[in-house]
N, C-alpha and C positions, 0 to 999 in steps of 0.2 A: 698721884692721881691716876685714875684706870679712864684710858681715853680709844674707843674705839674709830679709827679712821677711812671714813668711806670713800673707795675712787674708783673711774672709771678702767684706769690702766697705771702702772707705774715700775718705771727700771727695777730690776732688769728682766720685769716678767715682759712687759708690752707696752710699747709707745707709737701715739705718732703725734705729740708737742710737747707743751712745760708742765702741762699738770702732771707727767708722770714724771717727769725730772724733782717736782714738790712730792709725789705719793710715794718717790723712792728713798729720800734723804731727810726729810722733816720727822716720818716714824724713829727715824731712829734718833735723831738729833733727841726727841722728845725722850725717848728711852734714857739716853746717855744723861739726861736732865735727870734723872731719876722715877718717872713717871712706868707704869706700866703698859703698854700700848698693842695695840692689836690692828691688822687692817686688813679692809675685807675688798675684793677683787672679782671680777665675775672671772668663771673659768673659760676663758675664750681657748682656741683649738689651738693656736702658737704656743699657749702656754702649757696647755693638755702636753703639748707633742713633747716639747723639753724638759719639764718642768713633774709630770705626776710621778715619774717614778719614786721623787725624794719625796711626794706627798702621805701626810696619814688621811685615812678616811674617816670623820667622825661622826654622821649623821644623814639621816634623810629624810626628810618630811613633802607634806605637801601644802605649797603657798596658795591662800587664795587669793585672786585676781578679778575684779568682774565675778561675772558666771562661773566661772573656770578655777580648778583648783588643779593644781601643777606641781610638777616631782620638780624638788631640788635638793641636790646634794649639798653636801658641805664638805672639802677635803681643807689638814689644816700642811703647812710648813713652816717651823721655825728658824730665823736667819739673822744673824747683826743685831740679837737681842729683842727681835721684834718677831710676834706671830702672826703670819700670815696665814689669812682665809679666805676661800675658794671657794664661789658661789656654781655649784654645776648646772645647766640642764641645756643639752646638747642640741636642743630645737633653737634655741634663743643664743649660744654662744659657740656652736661648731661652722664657724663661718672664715671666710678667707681673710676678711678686715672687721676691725672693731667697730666701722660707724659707718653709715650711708644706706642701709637698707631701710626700707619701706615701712621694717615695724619696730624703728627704733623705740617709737615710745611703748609699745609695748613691752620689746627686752628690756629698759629701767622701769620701768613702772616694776614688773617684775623682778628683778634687781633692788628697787627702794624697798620693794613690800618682803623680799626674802631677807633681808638685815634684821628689818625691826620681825619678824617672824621665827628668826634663826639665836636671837638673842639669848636665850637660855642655855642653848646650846655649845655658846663660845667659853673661854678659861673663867673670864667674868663678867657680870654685868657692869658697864661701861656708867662713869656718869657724866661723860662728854663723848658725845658722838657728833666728829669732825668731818662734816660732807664738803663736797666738789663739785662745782660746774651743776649743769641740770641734769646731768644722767643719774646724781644723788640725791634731787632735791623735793623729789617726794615724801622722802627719811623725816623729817620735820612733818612733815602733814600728818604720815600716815603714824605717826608719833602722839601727835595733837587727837589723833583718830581715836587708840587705841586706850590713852592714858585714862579716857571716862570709864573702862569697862577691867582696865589691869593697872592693881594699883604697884606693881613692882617698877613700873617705868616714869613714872611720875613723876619723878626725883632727875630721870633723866636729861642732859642741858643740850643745844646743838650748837656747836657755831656752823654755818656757812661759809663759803670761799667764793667767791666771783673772780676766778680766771680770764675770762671774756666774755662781759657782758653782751657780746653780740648772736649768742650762743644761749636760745632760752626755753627752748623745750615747749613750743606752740604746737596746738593740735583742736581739732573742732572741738564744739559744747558739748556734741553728741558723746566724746567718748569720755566725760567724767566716770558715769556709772557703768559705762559696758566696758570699756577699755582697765580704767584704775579704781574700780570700787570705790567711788567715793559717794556720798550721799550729795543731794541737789544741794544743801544747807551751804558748801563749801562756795560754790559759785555764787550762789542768791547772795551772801553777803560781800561777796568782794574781794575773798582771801587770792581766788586761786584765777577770778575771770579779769583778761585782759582785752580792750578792745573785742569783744564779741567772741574771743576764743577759751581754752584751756591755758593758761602761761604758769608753768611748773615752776620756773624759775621765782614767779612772783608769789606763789606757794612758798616755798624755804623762806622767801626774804621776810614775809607777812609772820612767817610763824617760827623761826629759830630765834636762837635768844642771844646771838651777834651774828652777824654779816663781817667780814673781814675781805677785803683785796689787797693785791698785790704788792703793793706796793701804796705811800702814803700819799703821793701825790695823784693816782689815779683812784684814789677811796675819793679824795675831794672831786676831781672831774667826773666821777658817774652821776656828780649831782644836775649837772648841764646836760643839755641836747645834744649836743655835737660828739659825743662819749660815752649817753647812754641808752640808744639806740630805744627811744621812746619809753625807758623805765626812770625816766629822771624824778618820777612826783613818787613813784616805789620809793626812789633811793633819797628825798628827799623826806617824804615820810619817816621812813626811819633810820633817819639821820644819828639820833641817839647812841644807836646799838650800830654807830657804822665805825670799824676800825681799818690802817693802812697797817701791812705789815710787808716790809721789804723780804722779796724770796730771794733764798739763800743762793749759794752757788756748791758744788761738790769739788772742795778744795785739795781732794785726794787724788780724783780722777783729773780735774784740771791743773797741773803742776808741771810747768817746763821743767825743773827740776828731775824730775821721774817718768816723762812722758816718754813710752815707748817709741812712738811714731816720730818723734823729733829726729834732725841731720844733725844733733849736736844739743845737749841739754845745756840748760843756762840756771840760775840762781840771781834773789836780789841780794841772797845774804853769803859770808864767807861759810866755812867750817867752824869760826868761834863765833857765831851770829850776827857779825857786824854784816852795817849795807855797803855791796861794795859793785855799785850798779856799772861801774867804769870798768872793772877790771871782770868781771865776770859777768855781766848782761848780755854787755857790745859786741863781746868774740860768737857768742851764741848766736846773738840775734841775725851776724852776720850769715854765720853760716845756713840759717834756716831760708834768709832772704834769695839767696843763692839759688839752694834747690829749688824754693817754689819759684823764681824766675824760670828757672831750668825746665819745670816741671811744666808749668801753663804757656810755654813759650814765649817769652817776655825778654829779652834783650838782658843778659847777664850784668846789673850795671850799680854797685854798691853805693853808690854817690847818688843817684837817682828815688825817689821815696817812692814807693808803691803803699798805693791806697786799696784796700782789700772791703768787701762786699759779703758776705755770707748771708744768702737771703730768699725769701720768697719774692717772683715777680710780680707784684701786683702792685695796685694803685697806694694801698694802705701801707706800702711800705715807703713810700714817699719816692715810688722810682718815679714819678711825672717830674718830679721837683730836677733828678737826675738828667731826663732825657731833656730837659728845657736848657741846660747850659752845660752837657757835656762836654762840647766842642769847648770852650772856655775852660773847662777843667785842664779839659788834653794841653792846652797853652800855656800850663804850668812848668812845666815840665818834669812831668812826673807819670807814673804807671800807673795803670787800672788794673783788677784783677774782679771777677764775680763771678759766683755760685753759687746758683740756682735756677728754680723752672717754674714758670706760671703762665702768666697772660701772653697769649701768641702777641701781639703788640711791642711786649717789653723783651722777650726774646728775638724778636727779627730786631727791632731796634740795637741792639747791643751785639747782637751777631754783623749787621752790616757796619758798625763802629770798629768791632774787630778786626776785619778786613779794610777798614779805611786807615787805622792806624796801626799797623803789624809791629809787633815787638813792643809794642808799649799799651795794648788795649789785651785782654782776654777774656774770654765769657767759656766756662763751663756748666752747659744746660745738663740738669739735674741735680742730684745728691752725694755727695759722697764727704765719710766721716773722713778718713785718712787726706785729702786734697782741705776740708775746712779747718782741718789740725795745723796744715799747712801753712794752711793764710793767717791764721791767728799767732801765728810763731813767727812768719817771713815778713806778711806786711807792719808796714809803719804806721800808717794810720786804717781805721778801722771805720766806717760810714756808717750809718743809722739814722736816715731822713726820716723817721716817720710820723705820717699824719695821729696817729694816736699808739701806745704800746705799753700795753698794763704793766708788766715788768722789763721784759725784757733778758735776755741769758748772754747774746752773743757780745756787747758791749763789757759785761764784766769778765768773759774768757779772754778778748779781747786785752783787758788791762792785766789781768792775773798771766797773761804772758808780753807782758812789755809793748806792746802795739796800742798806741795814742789813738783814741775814740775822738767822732765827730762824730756830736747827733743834735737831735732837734728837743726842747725843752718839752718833753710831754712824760705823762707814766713813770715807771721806772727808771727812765733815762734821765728824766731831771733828776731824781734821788742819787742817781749812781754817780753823775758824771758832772762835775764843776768845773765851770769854766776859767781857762787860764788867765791868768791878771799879771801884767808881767810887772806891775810897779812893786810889787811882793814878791814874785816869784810864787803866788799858789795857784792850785788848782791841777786836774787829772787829765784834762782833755779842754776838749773845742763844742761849744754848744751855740746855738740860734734859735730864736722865742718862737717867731710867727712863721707859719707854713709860707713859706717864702722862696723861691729859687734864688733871686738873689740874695738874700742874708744867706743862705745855705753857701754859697758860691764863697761869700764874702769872707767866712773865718775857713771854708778850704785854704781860699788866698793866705789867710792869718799862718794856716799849718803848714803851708808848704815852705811858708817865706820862714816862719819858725826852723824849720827843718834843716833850711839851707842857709843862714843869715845867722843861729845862735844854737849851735851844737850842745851847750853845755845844759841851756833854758829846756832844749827837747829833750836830753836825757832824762832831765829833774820829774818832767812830766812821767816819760816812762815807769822812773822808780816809783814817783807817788802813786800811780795807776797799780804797777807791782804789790806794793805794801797793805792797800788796800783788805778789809777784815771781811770779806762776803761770806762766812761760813755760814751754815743753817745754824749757827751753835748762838748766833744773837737772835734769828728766828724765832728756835726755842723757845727761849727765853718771853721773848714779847707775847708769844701765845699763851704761855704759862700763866703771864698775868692776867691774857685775857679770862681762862679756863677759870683761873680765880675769883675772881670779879662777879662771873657769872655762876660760879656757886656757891658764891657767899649768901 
C-alpha cells in the first residue's frame, strides 16, 4: 500500500513531544510491513542547519493560500527505507522553535494546503494520507476541496491521529477565506465551525475517513467531557470511524541491554534466550541505582527503593495528587527522585521538600536526556498520577528497563500497565481508578511494602514489565487493517 504520512515534527529531524517519537518509528514500522511510505515535514531552520546537506532538491512551485500564492520548495531524503519530504519556505519555517508564534495557523494552513499541492510531485501518488494533531488537519478538507475539480485524488483515503485532543487549531470566522481559502460553504454547514470559531481540528474529524488515537482506552474517553475538551458530540458523532491504536515504543533505542549511557548494562534474557531476570537484571539494576543516588545526591542505600518521576510540572500531570500526601510518602521509607520544570507552584514545592528531607528527596528542575536515562534504569518504581494521558511513553521505558510503574488508570496507562494481583502472581505494576490522593497513596504503600516484605513477587513484576512486546511492529500491523478497511 503507498501511504503518505503527514507530521508536524519527527526524530530525528525535530521534537519537542510524542508525536514525533510516532512520525519517527511508525514510517518505518510501516515500511518493514511491506507498504510503501513517504513522509512529509515542514523544513524548519534546525533541520535546514543539519540535515540539507544529505537533502535532494526536487521541485518548486507556488501554493495558494487565501489571496496569496506563496513559493514552496520541496527538498527530498531517503533514510530506513522511508522517503522523506521537506516542505521549504523560509518566511513560515526559519524560526528559532517550531510552535508558539502568532501565525501558526497560517504556517499549517500553508503546510496542509502545500501536501495536497505538492502531490504530483512526490515518488507516488499516496492512497492513504496519514495526518497528525491540527497542524495536518486541513489535509482532509482541503482534500474534500479539491477532489470536485481533480479527479486523480479522489480515490485518495485519510486517517487522522488525535495526539492531544486539547490541542485544536481555533482561530476567528474571519480567517476561513482570507487566511485558509476556503469558501463560506465549509462553515455555513458545520464541517469546520466550532462554537462561533474556525476549529481545524473538527475539520479533519468531520471529513477523513478514520480518526485513530492513541491508544484504545483514550479512543473511548474522548467520547466524555472530562477528556474531550468540548469536542465530545465531534467525537461522539463519529464514533463509527473512531479507532484506539496503542503507540509503539523504539525498542532499539530503549534497550538496557545496549544502552550507551547505562553504569552497567543489564538483560531479561541470557545468551541462549532464556529469562534469567535473577541472575542478570539484579546485578544491573543495582549498579545503575547506585550512580543515579550518586548522581542526584540521594544517600547511597541499596536496601532502600527509590521512586523515580520523569515529568512535566503541572497540574495535568497529577502533581496536586503528589503534593497533598508527600509527607506520607516520605514515611515509607523510601527515596524521591524528580525531573522536570513547569508551574512555579510545583517547583518551589518540591525544591523546599528537598531541603526538608536531604538525602532521600531530590528535584532536578529542567530537562535532561542522560539524568532521565538515569532514572529509568536506577529507580524502582516509576510514578505516573495523571489526571488524563493519551498514551503515554515514560511508563513503558520505565518497564522495558526493569523499574515497576505506578500510575493512575486513564489513556494509555491503563492499556500499558496491569495491576498486580498477588493471589496469582500477575500483573506489571501498581495502578489506582479514581483521581484520588489517597488511593494514589494507597498502592505506593502496596509497592513499597511489596519491595521490602516479598523480594521474589517484585522481581516477577520487574521481569513481566521487562518482557513486555511495545514495538511499533504490532502498531503496524493495526493500522494496516485500518488502511484496509478504508479502501476496501
Amino acid at each position: 500500500m503507498k501511504i503518505l504520512f503527514a507530521a508536524s515534527e519527527a526524530v530525528p529531524f525535530c521534537k519537542t513531544g510524542g508525536l514525533a517519537d510516532v512520525a519517527g518509528s511508525l514510517p518505518q514500522a510501516l515500511a518493514q510491513a511491506g507498504n510503501e511510505v513517504e513522509v512529509i515535514l515542514p523544513l524548519y531552520q534546525k533541520v535546514s542547519e543539519k540535515w540539507k546537506d544529505q537533502m535532494e532538491f526536487v521541485c518548486a512551485i507556488e501554493v495558494p493560500l487565501g489571496w496569496r500564492r506563496v513559493y514552496c520548495g520541496l527538498f527530498r531524503l531517503d533514510r530506513d527505507g522511508v522517503i522523506w519530504y521537506f516542505v521549504d519556505n523560509e518566511y513560515y519555517f526559519k524560526r528559532d522553535s517550531l510552535y508558539g508564534h502568532y501565525d501558526d495557523g497560517e504556517r499549517f494552513g500553508f503546510f496542509s494546503r502545500a501536501i495536497v499541492s505538492l502531490l504530483p510531485a512526490l515518488a507516488f501518488m499516496p492512497e492513504v494520507i496519514h495526518c497528525n494533531d491540527w497542524q495536518t488537519a486541513l489535509v482532509p478538507v482541503y482534500l474534500k476541496d479539491e477532489c470536485v475539480r481533480w479527479e486523480e485524488v479522489r480515490s485518495i483515503k485519510t486517517v487522522f491521529t488525535v495526539h492531544n485532543i486539547e490541542y485544536q487549531g481555533r482561530y476567528g470566522k474571519d480567517t476561513l477565506e482570507d487566511l485558509f481559502g476556503l469558501a463560506p460553504g465549509w462553515y455555513a454547514d458545520g464541517t469546520i465551525a466550532m462554537d462561533g470559531d474556525v476549529n481545524l481540528l473538527k475539520g479533519a474529524l468531520m471529513t477523513c475517513d478514520a480518526i485513530t488515537a492513541v491508544s484504545p482506552t483514550y479512543a473511548q474517553e474522548l467520547r466524555y467531557s472530562f477528556f474531550a475538551h468540548g469536542m465530545e458530540s465531534v467525537m461522539q458523532l463519529n464514533a463509527g470511524k473512531l479507532y484506539g491504536v496503542l503507540n509503539g515504543l523504539d525498542m532499539v533505542r530503549y534497550d538496557p541491554a545496549t544502552d550507551p549511557g547505562l553504569a552497567a548494562n543489564y538483560s531479561l534474557y541470557t545468551k541462549t534466550g532464556k529469562v534469567s531476570a535473577k541472575d542478570t537484571v539484579t546485578p544491573g539494576k543495582a549498579k545503575n541505582k547506585a550512580r543515579l543516588q550518586e548522581q542526584v545526591g540521594l544517600e547511597v542505600d541499596p536496601d532502600v527503593p527509590v521512586i523515580g518521576m520523569v515529568t512535566r510540572l503541572v497540574s495535568h500531570k497529577g502533581l496536586d495528587l503528589v503534593c497533598k500526601v508527600f509527607d506520607q510518602i516520605m514515611d515509607l521509607k523510601c527515596q524521591v527522585v524528580i525531573l522536570g520544570s513547569g508551574d512555579w507552584n510545583y517547583e518551589q514545592f518540591f525544591e523546599e521538600k528537598a531541603g526538608q528531607y536531604p538525602g532521600r528527596m531530590a528535584l532536578y528542575r529542567g530537562y535532561s536526556d542522560a539524568l532521565a536515562t538515569s532514572i529509568y534504569a536506577g529507580a524502582d518504581l516509576f510514578l505516573m498520577p495523571s489526571r488524563s494521558e493519551p498514551c503515554g511513553l515514560s511508563q513503558m521505558i520505565a518497564m522495558r528497563y526493569g523499574t515497576v510503574p505506578i500510575v493512575r488508570e486513564t489513556g494509555g496507562l491503563k492499556d500499558t500497565v496491569h495491576p498486580y494481583e498477588a493471589w496469582r502472581g500477575a500483573g506489571n505494576g501498581f495502578t489506582f481508578c479514581d483521581y484520588n490522593s489517597g488511593d494514589m497513596l494507597y498502592v505506593i504503600r502496596q509497592a513499597v511494602s511489596l519491595y521490602y516484605d516479598n523480594p521474589a513477587a517484585f522481581q516477577a513484576l520487574r521481569t513481566a514489565g521487562m518482557a513486555e512486546d511495545f514495538s511499533w511492529r504490532r502498531s503496524a500491523e493495526a493500522y494496516n487493517e485500518i488502511y484496509k478497511k478504508i479502501c476496501s
